[in-house]
C-alpha positions in Angstrom: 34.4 191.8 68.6 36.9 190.4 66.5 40.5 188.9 68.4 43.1 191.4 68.0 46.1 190.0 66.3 50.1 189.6 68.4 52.2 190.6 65.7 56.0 190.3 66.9 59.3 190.6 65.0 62.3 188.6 65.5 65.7 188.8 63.7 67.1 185.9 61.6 69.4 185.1 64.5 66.7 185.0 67.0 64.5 182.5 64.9 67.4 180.7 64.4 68.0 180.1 68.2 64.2 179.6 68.6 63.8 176.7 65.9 67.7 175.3 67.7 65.5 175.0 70.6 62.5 173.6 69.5 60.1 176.3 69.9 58.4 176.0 66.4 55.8 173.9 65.0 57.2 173.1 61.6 58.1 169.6 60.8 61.3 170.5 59.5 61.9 166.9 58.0 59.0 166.9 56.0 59.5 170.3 55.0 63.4 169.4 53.8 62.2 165.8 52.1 58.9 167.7 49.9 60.0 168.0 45.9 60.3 171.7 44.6 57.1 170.6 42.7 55.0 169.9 45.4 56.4 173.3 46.9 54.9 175.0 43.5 51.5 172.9 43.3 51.1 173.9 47.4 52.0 177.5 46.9 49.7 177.8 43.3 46.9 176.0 45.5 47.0 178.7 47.7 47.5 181.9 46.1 47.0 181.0 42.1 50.1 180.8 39.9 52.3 183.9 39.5 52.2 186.2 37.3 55.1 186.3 34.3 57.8 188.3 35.1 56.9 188.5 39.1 60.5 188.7 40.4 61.7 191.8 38.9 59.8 193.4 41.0 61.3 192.0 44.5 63.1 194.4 46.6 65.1 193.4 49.3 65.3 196.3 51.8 65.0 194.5 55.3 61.9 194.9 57.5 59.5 197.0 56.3 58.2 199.9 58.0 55.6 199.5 61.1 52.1 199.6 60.2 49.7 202.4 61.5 45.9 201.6 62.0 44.3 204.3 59.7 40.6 204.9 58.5 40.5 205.0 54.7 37.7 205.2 52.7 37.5 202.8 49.8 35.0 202.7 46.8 32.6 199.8 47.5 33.6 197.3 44.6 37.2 197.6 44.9 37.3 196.7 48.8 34.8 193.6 47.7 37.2 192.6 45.4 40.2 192.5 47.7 37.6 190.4 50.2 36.8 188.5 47.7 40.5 186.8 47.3 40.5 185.7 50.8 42.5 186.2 54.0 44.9 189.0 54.1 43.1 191.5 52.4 44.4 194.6 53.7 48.0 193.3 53.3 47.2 193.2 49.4 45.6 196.4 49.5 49.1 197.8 51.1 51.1 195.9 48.8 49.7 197.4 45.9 49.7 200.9 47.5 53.3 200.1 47.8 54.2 198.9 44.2 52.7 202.3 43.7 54.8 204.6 45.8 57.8 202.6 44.6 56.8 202.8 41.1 56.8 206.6 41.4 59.8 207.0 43.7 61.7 205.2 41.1 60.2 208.0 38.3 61.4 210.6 40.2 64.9 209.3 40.8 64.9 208.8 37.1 63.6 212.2 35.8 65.1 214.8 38.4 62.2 214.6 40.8 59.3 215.3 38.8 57.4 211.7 37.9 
């Protein structure tokens, strides 16, 4: 049976206080002396490059809501696919659902409801 996951939110102020004590793992020097590029090669190492014009569509709106556990039903292929890139599958799968809902809330705004 697979190890249930502790997920648990703190504020910006309570992470603050956390890493003024100590209580993280990060090796803040070496995180403060690495070269933007380095950042770059590190983060297109891990997840690929980014796509052209990626940060129009950031929103900054705070936490985002709680999950719920759900059962969906999902054609074969396209759940494969999502596997196929690695850890953090689902959270793909919600972020596109989510650039979806926002992509038709912001039709609706735009044409009196109706997208």
């Amino acid at each position: 049976m697979a190890k249930k996951e502790r997920i648990v939110r703190y504020s910006a102020e309570e992470v603050a206080a956390m890493i003024a004590r100590g209580e993280d793992k990060t090796d803040w020097q070496r995180v403060k002396t690495m070269p933007q590029e380095e950042v770059e090669r590190l983060a297109d190492e891990e997840d690929g490059p980014l796509p052209e014009g990626w940060e129009s569509a950031i929103v900054i709106d705070g936490l985002p809501p709680r999950k719920r556990d759900v059962h969906i039903r999902l054609d074969a292929d396209v759940l494969d696919w999502f596997r196929a890139q690695g850890k953090g599958y689902q959270t793909r799968i919600n972020a596109v659902l989510r650039a979806f809902v926002d992509a038709r809330r912001r039709a609706q705004r735009g044409t009196g409801g109706r997208p």
